[in-house]
N, C-alpha and C positions, 0 to 999 in steps of 0.2 A: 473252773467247774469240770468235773471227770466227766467222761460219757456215760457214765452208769446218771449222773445225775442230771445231765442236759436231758437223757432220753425221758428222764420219771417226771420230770418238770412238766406245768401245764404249758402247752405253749399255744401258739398264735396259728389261725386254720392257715392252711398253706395258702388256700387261693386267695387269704389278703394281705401275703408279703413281697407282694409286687408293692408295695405303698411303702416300703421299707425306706428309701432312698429318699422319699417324697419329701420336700418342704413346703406342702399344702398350710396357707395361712387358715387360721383358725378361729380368730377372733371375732367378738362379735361386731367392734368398732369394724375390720374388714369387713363382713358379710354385709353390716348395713352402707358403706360406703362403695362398696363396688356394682349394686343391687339401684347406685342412683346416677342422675345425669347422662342418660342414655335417648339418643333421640325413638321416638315411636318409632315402630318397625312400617316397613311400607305396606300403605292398605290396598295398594292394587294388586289385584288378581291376575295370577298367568292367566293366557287363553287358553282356550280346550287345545290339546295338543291333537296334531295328524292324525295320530292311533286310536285317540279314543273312541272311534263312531267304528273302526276296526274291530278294536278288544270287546265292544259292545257286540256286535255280534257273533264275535267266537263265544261269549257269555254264553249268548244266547243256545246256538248251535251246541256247545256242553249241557245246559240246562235240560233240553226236552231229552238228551239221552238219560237223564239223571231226576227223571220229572221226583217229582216230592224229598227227593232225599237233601243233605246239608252238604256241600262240597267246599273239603277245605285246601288252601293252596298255599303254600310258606314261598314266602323270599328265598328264607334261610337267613343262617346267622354269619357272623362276623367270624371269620380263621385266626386264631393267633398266627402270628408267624416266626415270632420270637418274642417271648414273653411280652413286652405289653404295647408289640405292634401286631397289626392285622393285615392279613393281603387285603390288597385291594379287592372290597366288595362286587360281586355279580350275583343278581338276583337266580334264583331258579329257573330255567326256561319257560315253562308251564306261567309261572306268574307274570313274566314279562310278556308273556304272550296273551294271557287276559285282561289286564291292567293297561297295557302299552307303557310299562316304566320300564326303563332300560339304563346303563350307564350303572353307578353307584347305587339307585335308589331300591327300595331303602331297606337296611338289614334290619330283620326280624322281624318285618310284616306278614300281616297274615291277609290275604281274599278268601270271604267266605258266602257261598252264593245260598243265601238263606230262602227255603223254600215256600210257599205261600201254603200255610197249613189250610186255608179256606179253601183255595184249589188247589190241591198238587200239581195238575196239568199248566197251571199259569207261570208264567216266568219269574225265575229267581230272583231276587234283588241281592244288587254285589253291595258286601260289607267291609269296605278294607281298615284293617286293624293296624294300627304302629304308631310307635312314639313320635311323637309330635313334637315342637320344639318348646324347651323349657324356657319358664321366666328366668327372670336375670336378676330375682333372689332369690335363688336356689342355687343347690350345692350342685349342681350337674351342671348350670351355665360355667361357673369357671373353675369345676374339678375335676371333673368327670373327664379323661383325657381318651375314651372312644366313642363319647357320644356330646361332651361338652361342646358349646359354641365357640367357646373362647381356645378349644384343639381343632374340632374339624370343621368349622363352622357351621351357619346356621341351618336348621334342622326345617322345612317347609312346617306352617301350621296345617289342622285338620281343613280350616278351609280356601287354602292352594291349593291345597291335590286334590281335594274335592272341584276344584275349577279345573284343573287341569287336566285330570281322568274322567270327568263326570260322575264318580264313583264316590257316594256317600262311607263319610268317613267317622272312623271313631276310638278314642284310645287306647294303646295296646290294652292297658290293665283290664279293660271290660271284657277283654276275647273268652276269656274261661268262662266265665257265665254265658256269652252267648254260644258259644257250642255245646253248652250242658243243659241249655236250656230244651223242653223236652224229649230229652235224649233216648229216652226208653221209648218213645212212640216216632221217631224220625232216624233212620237211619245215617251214619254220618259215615263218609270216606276223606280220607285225607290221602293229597300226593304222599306216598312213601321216599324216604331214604331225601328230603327236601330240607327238613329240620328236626332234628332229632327230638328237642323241647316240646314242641309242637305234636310232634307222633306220641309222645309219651303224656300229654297232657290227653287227645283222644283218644288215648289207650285208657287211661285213669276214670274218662268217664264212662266208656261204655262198661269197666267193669262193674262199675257204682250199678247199672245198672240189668246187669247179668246179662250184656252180650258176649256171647264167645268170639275169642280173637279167630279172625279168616283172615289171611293177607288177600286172599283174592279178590276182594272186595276193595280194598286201595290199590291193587296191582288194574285192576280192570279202571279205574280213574286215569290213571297213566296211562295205559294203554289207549284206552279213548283221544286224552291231551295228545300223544303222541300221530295218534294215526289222523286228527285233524291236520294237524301242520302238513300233510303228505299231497298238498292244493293249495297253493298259495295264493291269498289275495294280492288286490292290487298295492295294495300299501307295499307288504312284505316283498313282490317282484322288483319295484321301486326301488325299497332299500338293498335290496343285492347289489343291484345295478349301481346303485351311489357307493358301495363296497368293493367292486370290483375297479370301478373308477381309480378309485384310491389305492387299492392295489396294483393298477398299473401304476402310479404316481412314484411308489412303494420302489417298483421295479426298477424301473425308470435311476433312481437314486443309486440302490444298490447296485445296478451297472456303472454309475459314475465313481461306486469308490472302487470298482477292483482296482487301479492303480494301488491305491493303497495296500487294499488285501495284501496282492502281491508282496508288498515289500514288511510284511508283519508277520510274526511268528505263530499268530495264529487270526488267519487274514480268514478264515472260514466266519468266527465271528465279529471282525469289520464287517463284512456283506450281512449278517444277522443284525446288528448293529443301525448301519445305513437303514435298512425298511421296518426295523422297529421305530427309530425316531421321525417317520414318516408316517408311520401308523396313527401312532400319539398325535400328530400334527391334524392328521386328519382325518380321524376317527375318535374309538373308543381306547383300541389297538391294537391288540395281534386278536386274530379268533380263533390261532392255536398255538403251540409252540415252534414258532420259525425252524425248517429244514435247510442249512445251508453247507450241501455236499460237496465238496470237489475230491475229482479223481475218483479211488477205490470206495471213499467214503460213499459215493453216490449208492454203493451196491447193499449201502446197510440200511433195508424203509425208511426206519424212523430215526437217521441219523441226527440228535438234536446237542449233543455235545458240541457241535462247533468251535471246535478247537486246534483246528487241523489248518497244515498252508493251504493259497493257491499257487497254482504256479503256472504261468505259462505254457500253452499249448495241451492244456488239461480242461475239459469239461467242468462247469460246477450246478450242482443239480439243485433249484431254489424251490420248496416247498412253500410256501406263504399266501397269508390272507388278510388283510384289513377289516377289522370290528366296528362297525358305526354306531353310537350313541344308542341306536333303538336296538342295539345286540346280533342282528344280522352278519355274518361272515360271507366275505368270498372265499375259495379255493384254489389257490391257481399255483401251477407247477411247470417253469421252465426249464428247461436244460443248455444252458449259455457257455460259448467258448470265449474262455477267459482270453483268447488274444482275437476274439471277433473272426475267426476263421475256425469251420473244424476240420481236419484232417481227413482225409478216406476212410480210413475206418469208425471215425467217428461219424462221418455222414454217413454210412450204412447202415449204423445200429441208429441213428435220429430217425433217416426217413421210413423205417420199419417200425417204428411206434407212432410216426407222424400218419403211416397208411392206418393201422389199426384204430387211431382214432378216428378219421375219418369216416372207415365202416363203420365202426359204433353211432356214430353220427346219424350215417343214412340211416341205419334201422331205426334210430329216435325217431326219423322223421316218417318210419311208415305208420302206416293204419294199422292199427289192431295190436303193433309192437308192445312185448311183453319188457318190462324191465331186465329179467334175464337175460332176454336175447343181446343187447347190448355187451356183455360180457363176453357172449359166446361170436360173437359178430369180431369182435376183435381178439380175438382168441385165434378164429380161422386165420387171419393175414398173421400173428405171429409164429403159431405152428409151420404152415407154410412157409414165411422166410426163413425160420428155424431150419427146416427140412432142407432147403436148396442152401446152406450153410453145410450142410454136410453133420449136423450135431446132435441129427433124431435117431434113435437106435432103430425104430420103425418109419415106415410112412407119416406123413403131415396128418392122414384120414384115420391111421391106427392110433396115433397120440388123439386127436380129439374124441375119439372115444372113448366114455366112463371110464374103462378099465385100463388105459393109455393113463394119458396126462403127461407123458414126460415131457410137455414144453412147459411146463407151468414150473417147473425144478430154475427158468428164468423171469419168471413171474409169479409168483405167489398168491398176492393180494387179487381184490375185486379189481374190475375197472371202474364201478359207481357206487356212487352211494348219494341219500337224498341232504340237500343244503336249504341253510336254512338259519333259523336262531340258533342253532348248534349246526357245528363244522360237518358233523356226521347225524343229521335232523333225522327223525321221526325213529330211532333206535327199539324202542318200544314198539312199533305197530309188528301187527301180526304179520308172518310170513307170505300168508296168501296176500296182503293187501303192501305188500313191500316188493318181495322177489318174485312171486309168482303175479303180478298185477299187472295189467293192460295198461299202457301210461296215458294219462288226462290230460290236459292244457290245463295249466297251474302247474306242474310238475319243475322241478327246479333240482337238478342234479349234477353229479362230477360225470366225464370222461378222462379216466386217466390212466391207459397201458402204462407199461416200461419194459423192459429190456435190464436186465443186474446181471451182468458177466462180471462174476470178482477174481482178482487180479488171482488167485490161487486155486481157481477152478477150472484143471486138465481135461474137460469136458467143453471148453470151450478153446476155439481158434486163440493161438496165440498172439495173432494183431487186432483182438477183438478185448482181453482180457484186462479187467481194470476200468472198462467203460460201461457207465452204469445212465440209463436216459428213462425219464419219465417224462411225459406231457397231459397238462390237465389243463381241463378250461369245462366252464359253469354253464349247464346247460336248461333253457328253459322250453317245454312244449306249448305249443301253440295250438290254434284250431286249422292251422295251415301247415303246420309241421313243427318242426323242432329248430330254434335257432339258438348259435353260441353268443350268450350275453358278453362272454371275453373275447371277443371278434377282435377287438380293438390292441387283443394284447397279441404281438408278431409272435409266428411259430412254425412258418413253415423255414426251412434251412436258408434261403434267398434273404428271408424279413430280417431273421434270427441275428446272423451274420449284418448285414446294414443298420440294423438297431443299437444292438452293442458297438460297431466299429461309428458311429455317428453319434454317440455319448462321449465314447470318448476319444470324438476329435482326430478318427484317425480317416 
């Protein structure tokens, strides 16, 4: 066939030649023979899980901001990731955080908190939408290879997770009618930028009914979801805490293979390696992309290629966090000498980010302490050892002034940010009630200075150069002050040093 006539030809829509390969039986003899001899599905109900008397009252708390209106919340859908596989699903934050489903569950759901038209002021009732699991004569039990039973298996019916969430359930196909339903007299908001499908179906209807598009009307939903999370309940502290756990476990591991590292060509990711299958083990899994630095590499943030050696009597800077089922991350960032000793110069740049966090720390723990302040609290001990380095063009007092700043040219980044169901939680809340906010008990944050002397920057001492140290550890306020939930994981130079060298056996 010439290409003039392949192109003129009617052909087959692209998006169903994934099925090209396919040797999908067809018959009707199969369909009825594989559709039998199946024992009944089990008729016990999960128990109400942990979260649900939680997400029950985040409902609630969203609702009276939102009195009368319709709020909708997507999962989100399934990624290819190469034609006709999918990453591994994660719901939307927002939904996991109403719902309480976490882990896989479930792609393409939708939570819609339907308003009481009798009273507007009365609380919502949650509606959650999503496919439910197919019988087993149908073409989707054993064809359907991203949502079939017989590929990824069995799919909860509408009434498990209606036990399990306390959340009255119903199948996906109904959701268009019910968010169309009165549409012109109830206003509707959906999380933006959550599912695309989803945004474009209540885009569809409120045209139908001659609302004008406003993003700021789903922007301020998020923003609300967002700056709730900014107080954590007792569930959500919990699961930190059972995250961080595991992150030290995580740790723990990856100190045990540097031998290996060492002797591999790119031993940066054996150590990424080690605390991901630690992760897996006892979590969800990573809650971001593992940082595993050595040497110069340490001086690059977000070094996440890990591709690089370790080697002996070289720093290696481990960025990491452990995922728990309910989607919780910890945060935690060591800075370990790969032969369990750091050198002089290395101990001077450690325990100059080890004072900085510290300050940060105490200002956590006063009254009335602003979130800012914590930046600028460790900011003063860096400028300062900066300065007595000999590396500030000015005074320690003229760099921290607005119009200074030259110590930050070895610090860049924040030293906090707020944790939580996302690594960097509550991203959306407004400035005053993020940066400029007085901290509360429920607060749950990073402390994390560093120090990035790279090996090619003639502005720094030359037995200093190529040594790059951060230290992070999770921090929660209390009604007594501020305590670090990763207490447990070693970081002063004394711990650091006996931790590593009693892993591995020396």
């Amino acid at each position: 066939m010439t290409d003039e006539k392949r192109l003129a030809a009617p052909g087959q829509q692209l998006e169903d030649r994934g099925n090209n390969r396919s040797h999908r039986p067809s018959s009707k003899a199969f369909r009825e023979f594989i559709a039998t001899n199946w024992e009944p599905r089990p008729s016990d109900l999960p128990e109400r899980s942990e979260a649900a008397a939680f997400a029950a009252a985040r409902r609630a708390r969203l609702g009276q901001r939102f009195a009368g209106e319709r709020l909708v919340v997507p999962a989100g859908q399934l990624v290819p990731r190469s034609n006709d596989t999918d990453h591994r699903f994660r719901p939307h934050s927002a939904f996991a955080y109403l719902t309480g489903l976490g882990t896989d569950q479930e792609p393409d759901a939708v939570l819609v908190l339907e308003p009481n038209r009798d009273d507007p002021g009365a609380a919502h009732e949650a509606v959650l939408y999503f496919r439910p699991a197919a019988a087993r004569d149908t073409e989707e039990f054993f064809a359907d290879s991203r949502y079939g039973e017989l590929w990824v298996g069995a799919r909860p019916t509408l009434e498990e997770t209606e036990a399990l969430t306390g959340i009255r359930c119903a199948h996906i196909d109904t959701l268009a009618d019910a968010v169309a339903k009165d549409a012109g007299q109830v206003r509707i908001r959906v999380v933006p930028q959550a599912d695309a499908a989803v945004t474009a179906l209540v885009a569809k209807v409120r045209g139908e009914v001659g609302v004008v598009a406003d993003a700021a009307v789903d922007e301020a939903l998020a923003e609300a979801l967002s700056e709730m999370r900014l107080v954590k309940d007792e569930f959500e502290v919990r699961e930190l805490r059972r995250a961080i756990a595991a992150t030290a476990a995580g740790f723990d591991e990856l100190i045990r293979s540097f031998p290996r590292a060492a002797g591999h060509v790119r031993g940066e990711r054996v150590l990424e390696g080690a605390f991901g299958a630690k992760a897996r083990e006892e979590g969800n899994g990573l809650g971001y992309e593992t940082i595993a630095a050595a040497g110069n590499h340490a001086n690059t943030l977000h070094w996440i290629n890990n591709d690089g050696a370790v080697r002996g009597g070289e720093l290696v800077l481990v960025d990491a966090g452990v995922e728990v089922e309910t989607l919780y991350t910890a945060d935690i960032t060591r800075t370990l000498p790969v032969d369990g000793r750091f050198t002089e110069p290395q101990r001077e740049v450690y325990q100059a980010v080890l004072d900085a966090c510290e300050a940060a720390l105490a200002k956590a723990g006063e009254k009335g302490a602003r979130f800012r302040d914590l930046h600028a609290a460790a900011m003063e001990v860096i400028a300062t050892r900066l300065e007595a380095w000999g590396m500030l063009p000015v005074s320690a007092a003229e760099s921290l002034a607005p119009e200074g700043q030259y110590h930050r040219r070895w610090m860049v980044h924040g030293t906090s940010h707020h944790l939580g169901i996302d690594v960097h939680d509550c991203a959306q809340a407004r400035r005053e009630l993020y940066l400029d906010a007085e901290l509360e008990p429920g607060m749950v944050f990073t402390i994390e200075p560093g120090l990035y002397f790279r090996a090619d920057d003639l502005a720094v001492p030359e037995r200093f150069r190529g040594i790059g140290v951060r230290i992070e550890d999770d921090v929660l306020v209390t009604e007594d002050g501020a305590v670090r939930l990763s207490e447990d994981i070693p970081r002063t130079v004394a711990a650091v040093e006996a931790w590593v060298t009693d892993l591995l056996g020396g």
